[in-house]
C-alpha positions as CSV (number, residue, x, y, z in Angstrom):
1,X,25.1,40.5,12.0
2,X,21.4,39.1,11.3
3,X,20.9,37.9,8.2
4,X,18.8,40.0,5.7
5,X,16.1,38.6,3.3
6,X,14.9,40.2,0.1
7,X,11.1,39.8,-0.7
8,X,10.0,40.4,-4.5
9,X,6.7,40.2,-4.7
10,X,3.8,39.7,-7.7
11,X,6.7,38.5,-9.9
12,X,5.3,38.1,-13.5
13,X,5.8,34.0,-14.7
14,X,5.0,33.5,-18.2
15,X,3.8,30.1,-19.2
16,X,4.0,28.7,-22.5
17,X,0.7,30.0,-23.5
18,X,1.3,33.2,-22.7
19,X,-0.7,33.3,-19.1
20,X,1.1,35.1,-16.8
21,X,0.6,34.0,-12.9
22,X,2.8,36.0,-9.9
23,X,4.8,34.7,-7.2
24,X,6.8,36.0,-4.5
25,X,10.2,35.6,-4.4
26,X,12.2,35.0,-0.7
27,X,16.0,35.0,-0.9
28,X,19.2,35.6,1.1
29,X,20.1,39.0,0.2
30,X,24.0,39.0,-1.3
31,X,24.5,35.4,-1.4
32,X,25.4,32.8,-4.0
33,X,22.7,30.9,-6.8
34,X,20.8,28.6,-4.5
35,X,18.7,25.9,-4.8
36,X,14.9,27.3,-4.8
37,X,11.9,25.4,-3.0
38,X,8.5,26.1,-5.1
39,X,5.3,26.4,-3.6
40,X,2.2,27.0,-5.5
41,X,-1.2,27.9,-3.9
42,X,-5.0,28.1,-5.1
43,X,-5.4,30.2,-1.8
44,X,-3.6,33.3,-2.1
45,X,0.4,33.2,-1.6
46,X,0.6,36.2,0.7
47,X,-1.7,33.6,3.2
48,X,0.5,31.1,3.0
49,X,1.9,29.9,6.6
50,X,2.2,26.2,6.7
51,X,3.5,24.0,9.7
52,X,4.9,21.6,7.3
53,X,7.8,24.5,5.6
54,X,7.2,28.1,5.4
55,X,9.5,30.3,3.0
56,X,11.3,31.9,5.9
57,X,12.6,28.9,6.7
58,X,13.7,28.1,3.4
59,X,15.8,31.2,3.8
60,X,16.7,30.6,7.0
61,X,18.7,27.6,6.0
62,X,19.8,29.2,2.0
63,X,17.5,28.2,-0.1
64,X,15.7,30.6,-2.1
65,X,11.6,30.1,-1.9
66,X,9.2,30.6,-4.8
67,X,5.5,30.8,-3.6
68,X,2.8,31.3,-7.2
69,X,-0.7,31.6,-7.1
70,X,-1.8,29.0,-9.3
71,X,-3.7,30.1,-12.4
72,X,-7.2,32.5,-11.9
73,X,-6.3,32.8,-8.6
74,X,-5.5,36.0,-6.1
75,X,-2.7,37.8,-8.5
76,X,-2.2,35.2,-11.8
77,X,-3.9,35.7,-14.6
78,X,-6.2,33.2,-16.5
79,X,-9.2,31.2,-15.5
80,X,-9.6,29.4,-12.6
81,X,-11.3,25.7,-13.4
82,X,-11.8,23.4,-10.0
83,X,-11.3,19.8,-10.2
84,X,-9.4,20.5,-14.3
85,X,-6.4,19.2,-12.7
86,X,-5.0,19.3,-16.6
87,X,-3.3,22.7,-16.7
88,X,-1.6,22.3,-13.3
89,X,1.1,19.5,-14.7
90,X,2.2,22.3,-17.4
91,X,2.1,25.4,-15.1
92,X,4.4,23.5,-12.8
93,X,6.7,22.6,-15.4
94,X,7.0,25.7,-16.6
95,X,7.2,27.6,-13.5
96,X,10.2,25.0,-12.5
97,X,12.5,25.8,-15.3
98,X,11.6,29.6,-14.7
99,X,12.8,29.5,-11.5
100,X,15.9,27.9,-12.7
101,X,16.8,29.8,-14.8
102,X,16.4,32.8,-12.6
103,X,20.0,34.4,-11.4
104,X,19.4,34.3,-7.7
105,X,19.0,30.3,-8.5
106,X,21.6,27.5,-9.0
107,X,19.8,25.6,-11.6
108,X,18.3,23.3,-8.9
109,X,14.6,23.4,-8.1
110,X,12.4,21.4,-5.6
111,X,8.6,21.8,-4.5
112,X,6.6,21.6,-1.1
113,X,3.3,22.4,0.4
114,X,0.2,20.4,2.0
115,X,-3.4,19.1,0.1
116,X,-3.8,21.0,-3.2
117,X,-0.2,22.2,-3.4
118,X,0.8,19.1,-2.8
119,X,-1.2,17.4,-5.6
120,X,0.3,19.6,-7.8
121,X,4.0,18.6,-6.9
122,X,2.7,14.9,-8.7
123,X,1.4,16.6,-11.3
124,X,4.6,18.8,-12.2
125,X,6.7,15.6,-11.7
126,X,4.8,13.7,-14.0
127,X,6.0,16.3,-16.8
128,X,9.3,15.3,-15.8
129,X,10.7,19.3,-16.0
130,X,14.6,18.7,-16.6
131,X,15.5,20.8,-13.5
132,X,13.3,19.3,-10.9
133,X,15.5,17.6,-8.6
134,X,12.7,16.3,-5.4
135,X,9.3,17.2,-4.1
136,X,8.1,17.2,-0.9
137,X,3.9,16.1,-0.9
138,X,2.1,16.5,2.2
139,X,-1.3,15.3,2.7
140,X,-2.1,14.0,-0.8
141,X,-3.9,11.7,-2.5
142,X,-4.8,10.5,-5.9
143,X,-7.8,9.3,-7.6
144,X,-7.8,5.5,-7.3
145,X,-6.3,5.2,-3.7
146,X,-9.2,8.0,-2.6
147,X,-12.2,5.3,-4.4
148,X,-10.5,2.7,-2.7
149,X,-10.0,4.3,0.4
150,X,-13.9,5.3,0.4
151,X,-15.0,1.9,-0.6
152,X,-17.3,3.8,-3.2
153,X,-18.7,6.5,-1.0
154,X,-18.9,10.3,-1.6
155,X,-16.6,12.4,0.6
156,X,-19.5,15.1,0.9
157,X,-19.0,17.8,2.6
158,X,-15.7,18.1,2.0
159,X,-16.1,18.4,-1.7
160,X,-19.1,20.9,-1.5
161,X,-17.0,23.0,1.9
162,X,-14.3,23.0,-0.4
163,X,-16.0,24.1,-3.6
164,X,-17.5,26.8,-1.4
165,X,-14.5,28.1,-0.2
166,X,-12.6,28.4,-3.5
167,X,-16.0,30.1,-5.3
168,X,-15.3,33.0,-2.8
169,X,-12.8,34.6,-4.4
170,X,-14.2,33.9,-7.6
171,X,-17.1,35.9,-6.6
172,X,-15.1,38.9,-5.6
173,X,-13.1,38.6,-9.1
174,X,-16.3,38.9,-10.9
175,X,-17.8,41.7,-8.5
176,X,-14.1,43.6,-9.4
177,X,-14.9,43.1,-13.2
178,X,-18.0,44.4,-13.2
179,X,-19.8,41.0,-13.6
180,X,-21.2,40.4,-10.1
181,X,-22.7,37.1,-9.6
182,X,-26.3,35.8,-9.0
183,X,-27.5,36.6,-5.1
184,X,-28.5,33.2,-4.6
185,X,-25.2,31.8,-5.7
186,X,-23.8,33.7,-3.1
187,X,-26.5,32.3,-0.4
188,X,-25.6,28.9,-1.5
189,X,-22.1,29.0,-1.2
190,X,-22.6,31.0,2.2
191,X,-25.2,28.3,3.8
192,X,-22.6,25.5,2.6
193,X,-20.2,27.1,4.9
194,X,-22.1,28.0,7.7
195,X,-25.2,25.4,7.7
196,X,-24.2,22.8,5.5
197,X,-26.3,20.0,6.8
198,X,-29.6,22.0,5.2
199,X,-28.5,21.8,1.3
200,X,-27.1,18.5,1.4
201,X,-30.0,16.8,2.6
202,X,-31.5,17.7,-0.5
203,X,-32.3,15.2,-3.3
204,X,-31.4,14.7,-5.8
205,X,-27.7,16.0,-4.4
206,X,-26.9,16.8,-8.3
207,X,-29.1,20.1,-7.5
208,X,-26.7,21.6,-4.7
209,X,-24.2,23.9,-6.2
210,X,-26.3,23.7,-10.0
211,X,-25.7,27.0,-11.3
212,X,-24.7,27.6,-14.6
213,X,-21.3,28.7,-14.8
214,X,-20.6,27.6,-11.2
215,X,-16.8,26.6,-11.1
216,X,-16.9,22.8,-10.3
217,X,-20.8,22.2,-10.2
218,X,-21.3,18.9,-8.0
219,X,-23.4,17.6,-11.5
220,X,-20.3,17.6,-13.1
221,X,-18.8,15.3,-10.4
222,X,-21.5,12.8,-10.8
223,X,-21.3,13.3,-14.3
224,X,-17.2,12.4,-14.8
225,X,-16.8,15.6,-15.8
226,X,-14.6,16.9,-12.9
227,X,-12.6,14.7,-10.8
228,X,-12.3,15.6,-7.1
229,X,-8.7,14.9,-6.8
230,X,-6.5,13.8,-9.7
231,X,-4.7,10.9,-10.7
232,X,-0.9,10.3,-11.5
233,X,1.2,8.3,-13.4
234,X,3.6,7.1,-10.9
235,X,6.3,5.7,-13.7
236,X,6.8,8.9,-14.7
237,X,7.9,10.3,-11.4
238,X,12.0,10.0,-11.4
239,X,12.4,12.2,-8.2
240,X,13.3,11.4,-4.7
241,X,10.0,12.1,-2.6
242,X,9.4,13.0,0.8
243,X,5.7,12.5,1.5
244,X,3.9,13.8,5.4
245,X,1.0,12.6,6.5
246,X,-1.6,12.1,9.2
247,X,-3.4,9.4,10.9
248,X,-6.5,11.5,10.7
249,X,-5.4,13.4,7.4
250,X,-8.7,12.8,4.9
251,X,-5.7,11.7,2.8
252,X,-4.3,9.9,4.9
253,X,-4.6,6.5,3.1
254,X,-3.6,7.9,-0.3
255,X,-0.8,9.7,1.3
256,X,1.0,6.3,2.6
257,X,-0.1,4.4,-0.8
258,X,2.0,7.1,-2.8
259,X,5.0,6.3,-0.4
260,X,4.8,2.7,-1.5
261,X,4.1,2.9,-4.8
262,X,7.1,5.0,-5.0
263,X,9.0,2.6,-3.1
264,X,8.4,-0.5,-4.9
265,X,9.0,1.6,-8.1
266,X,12.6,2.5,-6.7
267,X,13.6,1.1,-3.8
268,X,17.1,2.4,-2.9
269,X,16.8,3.6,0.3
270,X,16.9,7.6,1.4
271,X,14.9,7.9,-2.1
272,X,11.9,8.0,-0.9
273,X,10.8,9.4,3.2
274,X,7.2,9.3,4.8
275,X,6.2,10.8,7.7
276,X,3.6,10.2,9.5
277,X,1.9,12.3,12.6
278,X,-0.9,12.2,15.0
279,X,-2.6,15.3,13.0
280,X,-5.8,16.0,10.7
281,X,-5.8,17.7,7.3
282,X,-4.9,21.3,8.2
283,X,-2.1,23.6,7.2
284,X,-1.6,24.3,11.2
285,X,-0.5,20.8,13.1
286,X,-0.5,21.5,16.5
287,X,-0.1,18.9,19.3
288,X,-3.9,18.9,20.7
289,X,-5.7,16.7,17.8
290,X,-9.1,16.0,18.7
291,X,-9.6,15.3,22.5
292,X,-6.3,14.2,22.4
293,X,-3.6,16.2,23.8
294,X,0.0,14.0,22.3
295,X,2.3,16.1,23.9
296,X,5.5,18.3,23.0
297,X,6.9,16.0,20.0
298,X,3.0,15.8,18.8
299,X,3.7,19.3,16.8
300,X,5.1,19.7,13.5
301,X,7.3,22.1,15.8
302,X,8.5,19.4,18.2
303,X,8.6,16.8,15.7
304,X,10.8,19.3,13.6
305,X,9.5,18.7,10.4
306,X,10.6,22.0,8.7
307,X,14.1,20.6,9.5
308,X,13.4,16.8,7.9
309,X,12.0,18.6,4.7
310,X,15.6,20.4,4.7
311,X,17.5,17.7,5.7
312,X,15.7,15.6,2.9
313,X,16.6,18.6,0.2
314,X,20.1,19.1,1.3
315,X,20.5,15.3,1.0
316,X,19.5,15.0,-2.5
317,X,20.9,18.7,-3.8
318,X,24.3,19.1,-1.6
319,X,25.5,15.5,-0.8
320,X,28.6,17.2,0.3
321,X,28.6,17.5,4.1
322,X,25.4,15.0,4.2
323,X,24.6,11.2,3.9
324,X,23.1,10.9,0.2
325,X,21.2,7.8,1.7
326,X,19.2,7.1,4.2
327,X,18.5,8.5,7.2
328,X,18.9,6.5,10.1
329,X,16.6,4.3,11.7
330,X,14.7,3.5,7.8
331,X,13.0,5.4,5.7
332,X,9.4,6.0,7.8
333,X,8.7,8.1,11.0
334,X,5.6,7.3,12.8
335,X,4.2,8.8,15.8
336,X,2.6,6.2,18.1
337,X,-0.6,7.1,19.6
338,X,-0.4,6.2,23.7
339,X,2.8,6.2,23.7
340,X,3.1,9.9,22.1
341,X,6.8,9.2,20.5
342,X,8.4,8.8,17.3
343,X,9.4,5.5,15.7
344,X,10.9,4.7,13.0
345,X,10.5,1.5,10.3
346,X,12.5,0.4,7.0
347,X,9.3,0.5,5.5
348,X,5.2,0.7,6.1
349,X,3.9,-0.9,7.9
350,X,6.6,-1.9,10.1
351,X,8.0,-5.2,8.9
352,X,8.3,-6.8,12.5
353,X,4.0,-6.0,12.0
354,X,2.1,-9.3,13.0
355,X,-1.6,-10.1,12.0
356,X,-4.0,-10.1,14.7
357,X,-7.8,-11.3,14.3
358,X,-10.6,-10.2,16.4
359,X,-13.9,-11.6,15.9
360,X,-17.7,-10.1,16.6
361,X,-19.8,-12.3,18.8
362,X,-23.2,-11.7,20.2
363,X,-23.8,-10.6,23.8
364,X,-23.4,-12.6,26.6
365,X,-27.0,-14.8,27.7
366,X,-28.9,-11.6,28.7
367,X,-26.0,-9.4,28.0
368,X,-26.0,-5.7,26.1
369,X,-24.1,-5.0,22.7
370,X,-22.1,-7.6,20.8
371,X,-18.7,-9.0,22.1
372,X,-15.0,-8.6,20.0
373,X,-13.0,-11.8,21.0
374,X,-9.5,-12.9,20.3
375,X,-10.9,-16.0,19.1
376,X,-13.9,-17.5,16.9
377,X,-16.7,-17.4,18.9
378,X,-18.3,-21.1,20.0
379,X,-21.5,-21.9,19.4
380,X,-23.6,-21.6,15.9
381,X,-24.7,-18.3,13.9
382,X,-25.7,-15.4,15.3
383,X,-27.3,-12.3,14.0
384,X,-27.6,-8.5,14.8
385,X,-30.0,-6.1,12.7
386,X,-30.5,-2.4,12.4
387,X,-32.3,-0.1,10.4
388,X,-31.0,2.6,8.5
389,X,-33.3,5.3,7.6
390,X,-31.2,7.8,5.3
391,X,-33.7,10.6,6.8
392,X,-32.2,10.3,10.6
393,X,-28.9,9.5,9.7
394,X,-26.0,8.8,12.5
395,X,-24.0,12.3,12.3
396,X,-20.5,12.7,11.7
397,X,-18.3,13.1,14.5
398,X,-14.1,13.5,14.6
399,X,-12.0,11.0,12.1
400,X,-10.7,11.7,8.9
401,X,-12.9,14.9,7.6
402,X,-11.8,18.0,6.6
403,X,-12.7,21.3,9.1
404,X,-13.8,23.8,6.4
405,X,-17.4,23.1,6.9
406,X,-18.6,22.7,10.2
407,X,-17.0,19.6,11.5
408,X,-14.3,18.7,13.9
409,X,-11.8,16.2,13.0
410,X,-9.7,14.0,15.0
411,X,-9.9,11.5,17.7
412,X,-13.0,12.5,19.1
413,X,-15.3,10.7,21.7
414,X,-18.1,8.5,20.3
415,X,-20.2,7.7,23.3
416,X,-23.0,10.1,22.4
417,X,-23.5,8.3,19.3
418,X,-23.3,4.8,20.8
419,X,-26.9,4.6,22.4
420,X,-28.6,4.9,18.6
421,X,-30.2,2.2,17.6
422,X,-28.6,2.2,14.4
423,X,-25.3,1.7,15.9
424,X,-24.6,-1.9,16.6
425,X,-21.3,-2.4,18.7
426,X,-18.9,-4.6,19.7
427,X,-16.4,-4.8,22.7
428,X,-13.5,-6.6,24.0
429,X,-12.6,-7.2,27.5
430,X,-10.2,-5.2,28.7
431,X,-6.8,-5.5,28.1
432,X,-4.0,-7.0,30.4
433,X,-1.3,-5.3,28.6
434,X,-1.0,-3.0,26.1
435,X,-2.1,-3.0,22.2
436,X,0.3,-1.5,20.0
437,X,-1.8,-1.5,16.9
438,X,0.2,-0.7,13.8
439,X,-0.4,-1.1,10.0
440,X,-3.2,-1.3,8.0
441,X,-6.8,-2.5,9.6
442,X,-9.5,-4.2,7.8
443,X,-12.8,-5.5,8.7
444,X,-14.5,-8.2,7.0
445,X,-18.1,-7.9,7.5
446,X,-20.7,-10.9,7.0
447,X,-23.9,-8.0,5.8
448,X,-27.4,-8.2,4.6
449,X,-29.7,-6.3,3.8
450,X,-33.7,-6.1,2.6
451,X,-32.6,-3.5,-0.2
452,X,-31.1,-3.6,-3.5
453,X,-28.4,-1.5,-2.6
454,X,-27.3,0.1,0.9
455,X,-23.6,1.4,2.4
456,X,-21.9,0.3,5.6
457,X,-20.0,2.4,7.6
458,X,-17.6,0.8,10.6
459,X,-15.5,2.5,13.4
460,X,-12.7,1.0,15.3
461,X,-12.8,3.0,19.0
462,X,-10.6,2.8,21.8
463,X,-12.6,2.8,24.9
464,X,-11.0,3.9,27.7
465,X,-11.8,3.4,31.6
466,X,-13.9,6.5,31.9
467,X,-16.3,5.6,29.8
468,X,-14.9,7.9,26.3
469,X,-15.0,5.3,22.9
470,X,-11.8,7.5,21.2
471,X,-12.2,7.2,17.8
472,X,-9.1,5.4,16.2
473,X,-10.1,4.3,12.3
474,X,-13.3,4.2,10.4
475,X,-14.4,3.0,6.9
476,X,-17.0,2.9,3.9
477,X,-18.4,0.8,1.4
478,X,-21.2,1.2,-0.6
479,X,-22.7,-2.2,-1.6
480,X,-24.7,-3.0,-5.0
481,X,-26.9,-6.2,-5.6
482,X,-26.8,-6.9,-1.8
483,X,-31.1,-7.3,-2.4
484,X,-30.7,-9.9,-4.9
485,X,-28.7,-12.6,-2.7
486,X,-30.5,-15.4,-1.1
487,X,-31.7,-14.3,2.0
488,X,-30.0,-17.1,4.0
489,X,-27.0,-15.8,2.7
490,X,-24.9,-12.9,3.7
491,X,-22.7,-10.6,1.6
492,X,-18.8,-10.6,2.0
493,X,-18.3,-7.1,2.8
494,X,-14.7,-5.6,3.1
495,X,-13.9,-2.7,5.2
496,X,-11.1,-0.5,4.7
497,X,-10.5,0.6,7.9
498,X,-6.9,2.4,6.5
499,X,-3.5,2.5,8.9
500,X,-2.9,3.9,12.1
501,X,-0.4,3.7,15.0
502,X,-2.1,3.5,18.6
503,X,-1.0,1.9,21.6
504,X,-4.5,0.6,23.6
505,X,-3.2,0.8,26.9
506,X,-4.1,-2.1,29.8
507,X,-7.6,-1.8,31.0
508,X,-9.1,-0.4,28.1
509,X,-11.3,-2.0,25.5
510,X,-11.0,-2.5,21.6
511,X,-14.9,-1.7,19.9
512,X,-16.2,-2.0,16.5
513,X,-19.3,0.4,15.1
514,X,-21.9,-1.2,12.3
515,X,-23.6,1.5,11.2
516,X,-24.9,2.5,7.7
517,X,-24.4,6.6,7.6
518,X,-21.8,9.1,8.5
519,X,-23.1,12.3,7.7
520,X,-22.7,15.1,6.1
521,X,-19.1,13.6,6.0
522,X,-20.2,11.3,3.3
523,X,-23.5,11.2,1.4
524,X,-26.4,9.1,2.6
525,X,-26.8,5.8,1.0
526,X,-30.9,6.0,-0.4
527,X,-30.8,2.3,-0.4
528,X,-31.6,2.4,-4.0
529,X,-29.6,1.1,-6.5
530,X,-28.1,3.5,-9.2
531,X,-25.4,6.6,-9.5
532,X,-24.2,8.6,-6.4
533,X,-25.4,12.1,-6.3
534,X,-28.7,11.1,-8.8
535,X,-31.2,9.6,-6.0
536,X,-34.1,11.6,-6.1
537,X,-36.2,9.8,-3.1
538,X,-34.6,7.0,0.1
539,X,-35.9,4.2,1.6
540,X,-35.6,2.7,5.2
541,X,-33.1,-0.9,4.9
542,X,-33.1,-3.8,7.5
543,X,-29.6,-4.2,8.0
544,X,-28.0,-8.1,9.6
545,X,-24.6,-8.6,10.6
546,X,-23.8,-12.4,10.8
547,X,-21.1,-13.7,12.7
548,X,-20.3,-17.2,14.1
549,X,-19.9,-20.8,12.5
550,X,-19.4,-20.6,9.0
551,X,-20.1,-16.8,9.1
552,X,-17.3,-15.1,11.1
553,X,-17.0,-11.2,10.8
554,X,-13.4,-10.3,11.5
555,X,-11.6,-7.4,12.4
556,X,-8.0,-8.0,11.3
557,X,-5.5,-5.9,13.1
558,X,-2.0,-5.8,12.4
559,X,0.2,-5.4,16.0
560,X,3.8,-5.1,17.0
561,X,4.9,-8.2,18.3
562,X,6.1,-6.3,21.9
563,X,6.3,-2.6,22.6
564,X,8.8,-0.9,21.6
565,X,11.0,2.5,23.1
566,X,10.9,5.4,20.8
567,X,12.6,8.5,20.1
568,X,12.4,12.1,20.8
569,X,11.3,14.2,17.3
């Protein structure tokens, strides 16, 4: 006999002010109080299909699955605020001990979902409801690992995409109440969804999105009056966590930083799981990321991760029948790049990791393009330069973005964009054998510039015999005061180039990008000093990147001391 699920749905939750917001209910029809997995969505719960864990297969394996609209959205009640992340702590709370308290329910409630619903799990935590027992974040971040992993920079048209996207069905709630909104707030929103590039080259970027009574007005950003994502505090979350994330997630930095601040808080082991996959920030992870196809266990299907988030609850809620500790192999899962299998570590990054220093050279006598060598370059100082004019900037292409606007994430070739004259670049030989590059990358830079204030932006490729530069990691950091230093002296600038797991295979080449721009992905520098976002005109900058003697520029890489076998999902 098949088994039968009941579906309640638009079920009226009363918070403690009084605001009612609806969920749907999914349970196993004539069964015993379960535990119940919570989701709650900004984006309509009917919608909600995630690769991570969907409520069917909750049921499937008899948990009960609670999916809410989060307040002003789809079928709750109350006003929708982006960016006020300051009701969503006391919604959760309250939405927590609802559902345990519910009959169909055993008292024991944990939460799931990817990006937004997954910043809300931390939030909820943080109020430490009594019958919370784990939460399951996937893709998140949280205010100060986002600044840091941006080095300063404005994640652009992923805030404004984003906005966009939300203030649709804010439109249609005010059209449905009689209160239709402005025409050209429409247009806006429309043209930052379709032709984004044309309202974000305008300056000052404070005027995109300035309408009053706009939900999340981009002035409010620059002004501190709306954070982009939210901030936690960590001490105050006392439940086992199982965090997912990817290499090319735009939260992918802040995702892994959660795990280990989690982890150092409480170490015990099977308290805290990561995950890590080849994927981007979507709700879908499929195994073709990018131009990169990673094969069968490259899917949140074949890496079974429904079945982890599970085995993680069942762990933590029903001991009985399952190991209350760890896992085996350690507490991370990483998928390897090249290599296209799982691995596991005690901890991130792996703690057989080794450092590994690379270090930019010029070119060879009458050579093209700067050199990346295993050792410090002989000779004296040498010195590359670029300008960056913020009108002609070098367009974003694959990496770490988010695909609501119009761009493509992922491991995508670079080649086109390596013949700009604002790119400088810098190549290895190829390899003899292969690369296993895993852990956190940095690049320390040895940067001036003629104007008071500029950005850099770097790339770490993977160039492969054919000719593609595969992008692999990338960072940001915007630079104050760099005008003001002696001009035989160089600024000490300090990439973030974030983790990843890939395997550069024998014959192909490690490369390094200097560049100044990555847009619309984040804002253009104007080369003038003062607040993001509040630049009303730009300026061209001579860029120099310095690099032998007493000024080496140095990509540090950590590696696995040997390659390693890994394991089906």
């Amino acid at each position: 006999m098949g088994r039968t699920t009941l579906i309640e749905h638009d079920v009226p939750v009363e918070m403690r002010d009084g605001t009612v917001l609806r969920a749907d209910v999914w349970r196993p029809a004539e069964a015993a109080p379960s535990p119940a997995v919570l989701f709650r969505t900004p984006y309509g719960k009917s919608a909600l299909g995630l690769a991570t864990l969907t409520p069917s297969q909750c049921v499937d394996r008899g948990y009960a699955a609670v999916v809410q609209d989060t307040r002003g959205r789809f079928a709750s009640e109350g006003e929708w605020t982006p960016l006020d992340w300051a009701q969503e702590g006391p919604d959760g709370y309250d939405t927590v001990e609802w559902a345990a308290r519910q009959p169909w329910c055993d008292g024991n409630v944990v939460m799931a979902g990817t990006s937004y619903q997954a910043i809300v799990q931390w939030l909820a935590a943080m109020e430490k409801p009594p019958h919370l027992r784990a939460i399951a974040p996937a893709m998140s971040t949280s205010a100060a690992f986002d600044a840091e992993q941006l080095g300063g920079c404005l994640r652009l048209d992923h805030l404004t995409s984003w906005l966009g996207l939300t203030a649709l069905e804010w439109v249609q709630r005010r059209a449905a109440a009689g209160d239709p909104v402005d025409a050209a707030v429409v247009a806006e929103v429309v043209q930052l969804l379709t032709t984004p590039d044309v309202p974000l080259r305008r300056l000052p970027l404070s005027a995109v999105l300035d309408f009053e009574g706009f939900p999340g007005r981009l002035r409010d950003v620059f002004a501190g009056k709306a954070a982009t994502v939210a901030d936690y505090r960590i001490g105050d979350v006392g439940v086992p966590t199982f965090s997912v994330g990817g290499w090319y997630d735009v939260f992918s930095y802040g995702t892994i930083e959660l795990h280990r601040a989690m982890r150092a808080r409480d170490p015990v082991a099977g308290r805290h799981e990561l995950v890590v996959g080849p994927w981007v920030h979507s709700g879908q992870l499929p195994q073709v990321q990018g131009e990169v196809n990673t094969g069968l266990y490259g899917s949140a299907q074949g890496a079974r991760l429904a079945d982890l988030h599970l085995d993680f609850f069942d762990r933590h809620l029903r001991p009985a029948g399952h190991d209350a500790g760890q896992a085996a192999g350690g507490d991370v899962r990483y998928f390897l790049f090249g290599d296209d299998t799982w691995h596991r570590a005690e901890s991130w990054p792996p703690p057989e990791a080794v450092d590994a220093s690379w270090y930019l050279a010029g070119p060879e006598c009458d050579g093209k393009g700067g050199r990346l060598l295993p050792a410090p370059p002989p000779g004296g100082v040498g010195r590359d330069a670029f300008t960056y004019d913020p009108e002609n900037p070098v367009p974003s292409h694959g990496g770490r973005v988010l695909q609501l606007g119009r761009l493509a994430a992922g491991p995508l070739n670079q080649a086109h964009l390596e013949s700009r004259p604002d790119v400088l670049l810098y190549t290895s030989e190829p390899l003899t054998e292969p690369l296993d590059v895993v852990g956190r990358q940095r690049l320390r830079l040895r940067f001036g510039s003629d104007a008071p204030a500029t950005a850099v932006v770097a790339k770490l490729t993977d160039v492969c015999p054919d000719g593609r530069s595969l992008l692999v990691a990338e960072a940001s950091l915007r630079l104050e005061g760099v005008g003001g230093a002696p001009p035989d002296e160089p600024y000490d600038a300090d990439l973030l180039l974030g983790d990843t797991a890939w395997r550069f295979a024998p014959g192909h080449r490690l490369r390094v990008h200097v560049t100044s721009s990555n847009f619309p992905h984040l804002d253009r520098h104007p080369n003038l000093p003062g607040p993001v976002g509040e630049a009303d005109r730009c300026r061209p900058a001579r860029q120099t990147v310095w690099h032998g003697g007493p000024y080496h520029s140095v990509l540090r890489l950590q590696v696995l001391p040997a390659s390693g076998a890994g394991e089906a999902a």
